[in-house]
C-alpha positions in Angstrom: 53.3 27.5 -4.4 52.1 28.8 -8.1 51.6 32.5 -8.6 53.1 33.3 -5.2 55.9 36.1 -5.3 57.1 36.2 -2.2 57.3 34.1 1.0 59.5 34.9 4.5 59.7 33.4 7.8 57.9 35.3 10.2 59.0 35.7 13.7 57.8 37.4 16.9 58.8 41.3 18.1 62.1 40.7 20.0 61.7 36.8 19.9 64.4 34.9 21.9 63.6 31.8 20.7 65.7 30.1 17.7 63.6 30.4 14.4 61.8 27.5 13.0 64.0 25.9 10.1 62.0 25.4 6.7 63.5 23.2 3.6 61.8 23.4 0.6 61.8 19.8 -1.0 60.3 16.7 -2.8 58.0 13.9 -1.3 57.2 11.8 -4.5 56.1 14.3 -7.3 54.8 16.6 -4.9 56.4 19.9 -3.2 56.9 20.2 0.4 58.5 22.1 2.8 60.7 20.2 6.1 59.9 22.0 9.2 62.7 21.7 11.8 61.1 22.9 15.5 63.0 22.1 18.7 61.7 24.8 20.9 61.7 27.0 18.5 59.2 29.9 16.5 58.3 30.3 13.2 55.9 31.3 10.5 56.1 30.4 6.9 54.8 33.6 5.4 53.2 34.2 1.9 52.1 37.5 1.5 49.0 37.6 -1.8 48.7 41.2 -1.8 45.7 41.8 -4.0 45.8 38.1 -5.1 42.6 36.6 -6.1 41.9 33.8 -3.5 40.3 30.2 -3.7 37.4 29.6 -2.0 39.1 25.8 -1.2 42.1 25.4 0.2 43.4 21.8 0.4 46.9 20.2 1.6 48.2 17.3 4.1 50.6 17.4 7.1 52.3 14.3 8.4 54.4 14.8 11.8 57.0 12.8 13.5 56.2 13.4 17.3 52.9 14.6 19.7 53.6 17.7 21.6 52.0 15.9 24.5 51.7 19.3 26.1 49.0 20.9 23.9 46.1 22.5 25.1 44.8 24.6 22.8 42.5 26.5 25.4 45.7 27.9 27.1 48.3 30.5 26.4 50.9 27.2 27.9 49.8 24.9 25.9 48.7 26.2 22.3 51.8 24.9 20.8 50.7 22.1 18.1 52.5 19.5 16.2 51.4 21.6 12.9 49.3 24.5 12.2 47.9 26.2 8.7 47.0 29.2 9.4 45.2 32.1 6.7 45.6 35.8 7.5 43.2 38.3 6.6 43.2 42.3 6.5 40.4 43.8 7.1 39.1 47.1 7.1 39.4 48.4 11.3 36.0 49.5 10.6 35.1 46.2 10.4 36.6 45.3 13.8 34.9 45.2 17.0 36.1 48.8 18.9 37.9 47.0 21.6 39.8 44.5 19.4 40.5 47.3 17.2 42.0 49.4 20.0 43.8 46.3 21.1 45.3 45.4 17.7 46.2 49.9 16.6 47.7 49.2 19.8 49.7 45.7 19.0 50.2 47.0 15.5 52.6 50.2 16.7 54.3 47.9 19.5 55.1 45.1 17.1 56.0 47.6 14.7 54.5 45.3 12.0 50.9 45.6 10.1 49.6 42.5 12.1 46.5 41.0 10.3 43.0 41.9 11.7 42.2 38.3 11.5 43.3 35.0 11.3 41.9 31.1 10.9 44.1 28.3 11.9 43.6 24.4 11.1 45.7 22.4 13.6 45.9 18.5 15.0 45.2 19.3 18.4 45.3 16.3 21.5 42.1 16.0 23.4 40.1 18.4 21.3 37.1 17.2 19.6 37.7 17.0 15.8 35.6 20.2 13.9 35.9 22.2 17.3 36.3 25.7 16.9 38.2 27.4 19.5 39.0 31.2 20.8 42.8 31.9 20.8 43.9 32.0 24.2 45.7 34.9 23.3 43.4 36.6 21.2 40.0 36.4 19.6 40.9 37.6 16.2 42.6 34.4 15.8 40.1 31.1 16.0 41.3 27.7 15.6 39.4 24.5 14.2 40.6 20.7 15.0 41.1 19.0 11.8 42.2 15.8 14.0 43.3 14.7 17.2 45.7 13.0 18.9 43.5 9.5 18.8 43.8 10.1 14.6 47.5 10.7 14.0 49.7 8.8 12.9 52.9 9.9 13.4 56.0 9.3 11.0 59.6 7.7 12.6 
């Protein structure tokens, strides 16, 4: 990604889980990254402190296999096939009080700066394409349906 300094994975506060594998490589001339999931957690990270940001954002995903489990309206089943997600700090001014308290709150348990808000673009199953959803976990993350399980085509 031009201009980007630095990018991590990201993982979860005491995660048990194995950590999602990411290989940077080459499909035709363009850049890509491998994501290996089995069960697993992840985030690719980029952090653009201060960068200036595009008002478009564009990219593909191609996937192997369904998660035939996904349910994006449940804490169960909001695990997704692939997920782009944008992270935003905001000012906790700017944040409802309760979801405020919530995330000072998440913020010193996690021990991490956790963004005050996030958008996510996924392929869900049943979703309607262009829905946009509530996090099951929390509202400062929403979620819109690029595609659905009736529009993927999936890679052997």
């Amino acid at each position: 990604m031009p201009g980007v300094a630095a990018s991590l994975v990201a993982t979860l506060p005491r995660q048990t889980k194995p950590v999602t594998r990411f290989v940077a490589e080459r499909v035709g001339e363009r850049a890509a990254v491998r994501i290996g999931a089995d069960e697993s957690y992840g985030n690719l990270a980029f952090d653009l402190p201060g960068a200036e940001v595009s008002r478009l954002l564009h990219g593909s995903w191609r996937t192997r296999l369904p998660n035939s489990a996904t349910a994006l309206r449940s804490k169960a089943g909001d695990d997704t096939p692939a997920k782009v997600c944008l992270s935003f700090d905001l000012p906790l001014e700017q944040v409802p009080f309760g979801e405020r308290t919530l995330l000072r709150l998440f913020r010193v348990n996690a021990g991490e700066n956790l963004p005050a808000a996030t958008l996510c673009w996924v392929s869900g199953r049943v979703e309607a394409r262009g829905a946009l959803l509530d996090s099951p976990f929390t509202r400062r993350v929403r979620t819109i349906v690029l595609r659905n399980a009736a529009d993927l085509r999936f890679e052997p």
